[in-house]
C-alpha positions as CSV (number, residue, x, y, z in Angstrom):
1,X,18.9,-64.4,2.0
2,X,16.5,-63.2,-0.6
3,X,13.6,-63.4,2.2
4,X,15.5,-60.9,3.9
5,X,16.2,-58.6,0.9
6,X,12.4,-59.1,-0.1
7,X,11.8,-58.2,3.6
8,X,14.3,-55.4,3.6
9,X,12.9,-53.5,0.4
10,X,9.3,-53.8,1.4
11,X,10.4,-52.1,4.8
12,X,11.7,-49.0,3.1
13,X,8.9,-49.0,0.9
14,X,6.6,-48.8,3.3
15,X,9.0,-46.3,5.3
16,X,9.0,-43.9,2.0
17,X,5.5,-44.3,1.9
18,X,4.9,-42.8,5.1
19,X,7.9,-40.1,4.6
20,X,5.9,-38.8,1.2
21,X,2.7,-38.8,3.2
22,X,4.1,-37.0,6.0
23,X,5.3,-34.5,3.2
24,X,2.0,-34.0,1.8
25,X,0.6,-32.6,5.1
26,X,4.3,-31.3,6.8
27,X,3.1,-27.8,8.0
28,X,6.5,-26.5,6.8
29,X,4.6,-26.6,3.4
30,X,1.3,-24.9,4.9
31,X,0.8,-20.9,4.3
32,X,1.8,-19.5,7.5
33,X,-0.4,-16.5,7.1
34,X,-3.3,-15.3,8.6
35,X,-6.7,-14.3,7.1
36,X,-7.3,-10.3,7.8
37,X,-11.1,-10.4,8.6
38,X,-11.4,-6.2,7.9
39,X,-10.6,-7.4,4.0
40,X,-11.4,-8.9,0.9
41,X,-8.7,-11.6,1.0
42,X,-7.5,-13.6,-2.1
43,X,-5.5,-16.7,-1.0
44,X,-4.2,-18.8,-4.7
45,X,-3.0,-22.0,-3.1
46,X,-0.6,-23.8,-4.4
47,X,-1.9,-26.9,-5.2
48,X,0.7,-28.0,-7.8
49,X,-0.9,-27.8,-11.9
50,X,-4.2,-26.3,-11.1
51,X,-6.1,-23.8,-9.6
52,X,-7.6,-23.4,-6.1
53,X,-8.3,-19.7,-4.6
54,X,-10.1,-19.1,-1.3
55,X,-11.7,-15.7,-1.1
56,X,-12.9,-13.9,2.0
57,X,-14.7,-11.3,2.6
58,X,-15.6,-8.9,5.4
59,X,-18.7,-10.6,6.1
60,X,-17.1,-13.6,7.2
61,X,-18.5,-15.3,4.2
62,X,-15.8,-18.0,2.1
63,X,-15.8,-19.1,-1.4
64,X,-13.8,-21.1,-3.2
65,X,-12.8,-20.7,-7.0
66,X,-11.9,-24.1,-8.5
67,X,-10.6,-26.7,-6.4
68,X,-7.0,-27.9,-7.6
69,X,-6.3,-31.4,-9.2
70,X,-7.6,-34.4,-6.9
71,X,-3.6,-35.3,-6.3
72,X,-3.6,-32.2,-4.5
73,X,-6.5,-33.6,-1.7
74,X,-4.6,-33.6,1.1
75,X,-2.6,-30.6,1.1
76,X,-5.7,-28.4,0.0
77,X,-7.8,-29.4,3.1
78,X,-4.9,-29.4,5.4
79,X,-4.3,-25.5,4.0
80,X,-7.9,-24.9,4.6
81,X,-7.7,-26.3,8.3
82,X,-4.8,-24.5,8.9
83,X,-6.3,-21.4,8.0
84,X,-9.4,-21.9,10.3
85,X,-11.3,-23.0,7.7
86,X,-14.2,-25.3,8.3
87,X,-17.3,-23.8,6.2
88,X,-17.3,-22.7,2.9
89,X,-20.6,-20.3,1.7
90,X,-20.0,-21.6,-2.5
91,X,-17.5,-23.0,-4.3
92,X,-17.2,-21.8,-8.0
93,X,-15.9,-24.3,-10.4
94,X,-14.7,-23.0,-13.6
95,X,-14.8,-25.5,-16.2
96,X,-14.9,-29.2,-16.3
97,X,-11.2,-30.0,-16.5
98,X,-10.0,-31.9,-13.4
99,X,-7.2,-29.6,-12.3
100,X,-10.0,-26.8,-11.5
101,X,-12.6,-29.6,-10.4
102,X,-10.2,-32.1,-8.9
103,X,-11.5,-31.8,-5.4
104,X,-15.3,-30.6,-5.8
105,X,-16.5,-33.9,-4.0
106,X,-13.8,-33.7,-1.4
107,X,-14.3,-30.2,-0.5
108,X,-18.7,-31.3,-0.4
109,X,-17.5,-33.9,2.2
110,X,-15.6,-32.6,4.3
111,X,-16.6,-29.0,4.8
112,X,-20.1,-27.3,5.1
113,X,-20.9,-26.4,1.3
114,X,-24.5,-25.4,0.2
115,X,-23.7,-24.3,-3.0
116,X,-21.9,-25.0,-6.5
117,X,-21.7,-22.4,-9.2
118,X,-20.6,-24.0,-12.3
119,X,-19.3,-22.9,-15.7
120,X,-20.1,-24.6,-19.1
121,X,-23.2,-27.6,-18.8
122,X,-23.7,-30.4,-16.8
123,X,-22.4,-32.9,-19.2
124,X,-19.1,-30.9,-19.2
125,X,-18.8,-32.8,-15.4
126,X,-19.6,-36.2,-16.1
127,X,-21.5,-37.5,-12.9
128,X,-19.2,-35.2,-10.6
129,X,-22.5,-32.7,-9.9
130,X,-24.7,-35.2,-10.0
131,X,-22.3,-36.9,-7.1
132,X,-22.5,-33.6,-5.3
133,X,-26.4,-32.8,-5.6
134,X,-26.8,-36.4,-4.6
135,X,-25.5,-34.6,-1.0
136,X,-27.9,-32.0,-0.5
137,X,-25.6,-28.8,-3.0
138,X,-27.3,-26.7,-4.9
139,X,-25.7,-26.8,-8.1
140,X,-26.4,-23.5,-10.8
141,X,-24.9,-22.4,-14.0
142,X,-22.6,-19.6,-14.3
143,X,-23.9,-17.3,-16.9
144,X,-23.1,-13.9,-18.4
145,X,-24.2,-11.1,-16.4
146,X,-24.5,-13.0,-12.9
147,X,-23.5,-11.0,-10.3
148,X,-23.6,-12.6,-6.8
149,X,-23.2,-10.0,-3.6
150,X,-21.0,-10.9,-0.5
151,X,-21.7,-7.5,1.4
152,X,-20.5,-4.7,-0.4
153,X,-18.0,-6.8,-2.6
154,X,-19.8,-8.4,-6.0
155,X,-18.5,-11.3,-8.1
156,X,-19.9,-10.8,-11.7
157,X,-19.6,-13.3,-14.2
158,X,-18.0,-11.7,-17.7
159,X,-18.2,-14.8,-19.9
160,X,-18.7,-17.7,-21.4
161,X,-20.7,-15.0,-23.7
162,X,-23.9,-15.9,-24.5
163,X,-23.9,-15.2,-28.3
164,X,-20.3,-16.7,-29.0
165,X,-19.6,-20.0,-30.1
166,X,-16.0,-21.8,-28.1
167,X,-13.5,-23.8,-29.6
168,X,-12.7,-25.9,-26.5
169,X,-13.6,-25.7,-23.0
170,X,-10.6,-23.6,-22.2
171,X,-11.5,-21.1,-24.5
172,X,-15.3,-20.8,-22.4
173,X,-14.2,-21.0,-19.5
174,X,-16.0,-18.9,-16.5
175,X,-14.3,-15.8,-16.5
176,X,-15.4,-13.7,-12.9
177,X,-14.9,-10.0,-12.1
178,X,-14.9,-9.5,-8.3
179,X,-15.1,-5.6,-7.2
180,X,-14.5,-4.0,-4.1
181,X,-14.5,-0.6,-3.5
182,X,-12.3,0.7,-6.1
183,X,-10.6,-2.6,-6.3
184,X,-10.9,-5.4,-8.7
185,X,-9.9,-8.6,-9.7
186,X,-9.9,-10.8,-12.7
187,X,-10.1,-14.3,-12.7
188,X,-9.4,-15.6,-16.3
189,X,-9.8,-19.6,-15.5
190,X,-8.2,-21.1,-18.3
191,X,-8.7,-18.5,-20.8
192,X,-7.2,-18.2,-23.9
193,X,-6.3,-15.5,-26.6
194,X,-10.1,-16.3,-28.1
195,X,-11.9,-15.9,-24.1
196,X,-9.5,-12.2,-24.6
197,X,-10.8,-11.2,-28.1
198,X,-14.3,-11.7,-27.1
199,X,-13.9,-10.2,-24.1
200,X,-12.5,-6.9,-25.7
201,X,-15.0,-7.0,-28.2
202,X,-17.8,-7.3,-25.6
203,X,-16.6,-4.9,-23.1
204,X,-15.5,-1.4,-22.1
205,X,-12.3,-1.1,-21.1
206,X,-13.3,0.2,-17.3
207,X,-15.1,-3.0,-17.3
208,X,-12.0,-4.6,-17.7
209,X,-9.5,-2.9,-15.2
210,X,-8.4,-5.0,-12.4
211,X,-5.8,-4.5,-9.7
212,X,-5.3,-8.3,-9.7
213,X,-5.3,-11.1,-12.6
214,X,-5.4,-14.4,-12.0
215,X,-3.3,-15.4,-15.0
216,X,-5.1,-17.5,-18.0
217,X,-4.5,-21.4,-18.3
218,X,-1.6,-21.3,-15.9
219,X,0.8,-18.6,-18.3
220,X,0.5,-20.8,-20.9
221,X,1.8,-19.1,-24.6
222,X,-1.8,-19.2,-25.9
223,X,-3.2,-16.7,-23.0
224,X,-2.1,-13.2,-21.8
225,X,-1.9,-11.3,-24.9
226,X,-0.5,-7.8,-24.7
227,X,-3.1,-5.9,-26.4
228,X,-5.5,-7.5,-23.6
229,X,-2.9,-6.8,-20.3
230,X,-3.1,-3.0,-21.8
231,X,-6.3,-3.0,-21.2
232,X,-6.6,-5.2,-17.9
233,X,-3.4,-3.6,-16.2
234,X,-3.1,-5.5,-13.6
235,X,-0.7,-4.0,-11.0
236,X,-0.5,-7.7,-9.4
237,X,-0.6,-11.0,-11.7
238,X,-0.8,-14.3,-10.4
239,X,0.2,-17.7,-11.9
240,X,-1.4,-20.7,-10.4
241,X,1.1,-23.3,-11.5
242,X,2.6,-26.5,-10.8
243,X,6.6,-26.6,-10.2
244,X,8.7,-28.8,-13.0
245,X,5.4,-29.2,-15.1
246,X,5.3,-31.2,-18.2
247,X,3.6,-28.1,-19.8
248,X,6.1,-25.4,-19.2
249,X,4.0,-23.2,-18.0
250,X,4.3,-20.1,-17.6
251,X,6.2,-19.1,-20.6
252,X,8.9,-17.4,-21.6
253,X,6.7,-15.4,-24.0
254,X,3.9,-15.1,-21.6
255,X,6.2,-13.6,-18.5
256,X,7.7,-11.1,-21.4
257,X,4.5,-9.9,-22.2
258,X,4.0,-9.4,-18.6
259,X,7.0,-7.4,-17.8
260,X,6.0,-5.0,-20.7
261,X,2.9,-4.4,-19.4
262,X,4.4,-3.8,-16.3
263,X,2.5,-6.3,-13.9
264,X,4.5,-7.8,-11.0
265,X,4.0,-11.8,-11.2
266,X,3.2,-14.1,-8.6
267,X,3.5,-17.8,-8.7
268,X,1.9,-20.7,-6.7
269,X,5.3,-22.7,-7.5
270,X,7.5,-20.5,-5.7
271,X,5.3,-20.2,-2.3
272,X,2.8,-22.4,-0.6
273,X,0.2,-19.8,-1.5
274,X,-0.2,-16.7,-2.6
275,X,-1.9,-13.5,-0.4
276,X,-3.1,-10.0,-1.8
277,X,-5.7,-8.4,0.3
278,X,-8.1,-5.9,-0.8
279,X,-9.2,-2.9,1.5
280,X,-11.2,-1.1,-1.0
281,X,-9.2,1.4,-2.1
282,X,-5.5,-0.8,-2.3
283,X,-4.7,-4.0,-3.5
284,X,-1.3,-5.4,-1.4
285,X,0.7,-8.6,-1.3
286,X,1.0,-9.9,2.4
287,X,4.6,-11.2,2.2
């Protein structure tokens, strides 16, 4: 009898094992969208507590910025396929915490990647860029002031600030400005009220303006301030966020300030990804 129980559970183990792996990849949670090749096209993937945003541009050229949490493997490259995804031109990695560098390696191995920008140093990734110049990447340091063209859009780098000393890796995290047109977007990494201050001290306020922010540090309380949404004024505001986190992000105070500065928020919790495309002149959600 208890060779058949024994027998018994390990069956339904193994049968819930394949039912949660069938859920990872179930195209029910794939973004049924399409990529609108005559745009800019941000796509925040929902890749549970992390970030992950593929970028496309009218050039046909893909980037990456950060790669989600290494959980989240299966379901990024299975969103990428779906999306006809099977080169990517760079892949931007933030900062060295693992729910923006998660799947670096993965991403190297199983798509065409020649190159990795990288905020902070080396040592901020252990051996994970070693690991991926080991396979033939270029790997190069974001600094202030880099601005890399894809046709007639430009992603600048704002900060880490060369003169400025960081509590934490949050706090210097890559901070990139894309432009297109007369659109913008601001992607604030994890970003925090200090990454703001210096960012206000630094720059003009036009410098600042973005049609699109990509929330700091996942709307955590210590991000978002309202003095620095004045100034950004995002019309669009996305939170990359994991659903039921242990963090409780985004919060309550951070959506408030949001709602007075009179951005409309999207999450990554409540959608298998997030689109907004960019023609130039408009910046509008593909629902």
């Amino acid at each position: 009898m208890k060779r058949l129980l024994s027998l018994f559970i390990a069956c339904l183990l193994i049968l819930l094992g394949c039912r949660q792996s069938r859920q990872a990849t179930d195209p029910a949670t794939l973004f049924q969208g399409e990529i609108q090749p005559d745009k800019v096209n941000l796509l925040f993937l929902s890749v549970g507590q992390g970030d992950a945003c593929l970028v496309t541009f009218p050039t046909g050229e893909r980037i990456m910025i950060d790669t989600g949490p290494f959980e989240a493997r299966d379901k990024l490259v299975d969103q990428l396929h779906a999306l006809g995804v099977d080169r990517l031109d760079a892949v931007y990695v933030t900062h060295g915490h693992g729910d923006h560098t998660g799947n670096l390696l993965t991403l190297v191995r199983r798509f065409s990647v020649p190159q990795v920008y990288f905020g902070g140093t080396e040592e901020d990734y252990g051996d994970l860029l070693r690991k991926v110049h080991r396979r033939g990447v270029r790997c190069t340091p974001l600094l202030e002031g880099d601005a890399i063209p894809y046709g007639e859009a430009r992603l600048t780098v704002l900060s880490p600030l060369k003169e400025r000393a960081y509590d934490d890796l949050n706090d210097s995290s890559a901070v990139l400005r894309l432009t297109y047109g007369e659109n913008a977007a601001l992607f604030m990494a994890d970003g925090t009220f200090q990454t703001e201050e210096y960012l206000l001290f630094r720059y003009h306020r036009a410098e600042l303006r973005a049609d699109v922010l990509k929330v700091g540090h996942h709307g955590s309380a210590a991000s978002s301030s309202l003095r620095f949404l004045q100034v950004v004024s995002p019309a669009l505001s996305v939170i990359s966020v994991g659903r039921g986190n242990e963090y409780g992000h985004p919060t309550a105070e951070t959506l408030l300030r949001l709602s007075l500065a009179k951005s409309r928020v999207l999450r990554t919790d409540e959608a298998p990804a997030v689109q907004i495309t960019l023609d130039g002149k408009e910046a509008r959600v593909v629902e």
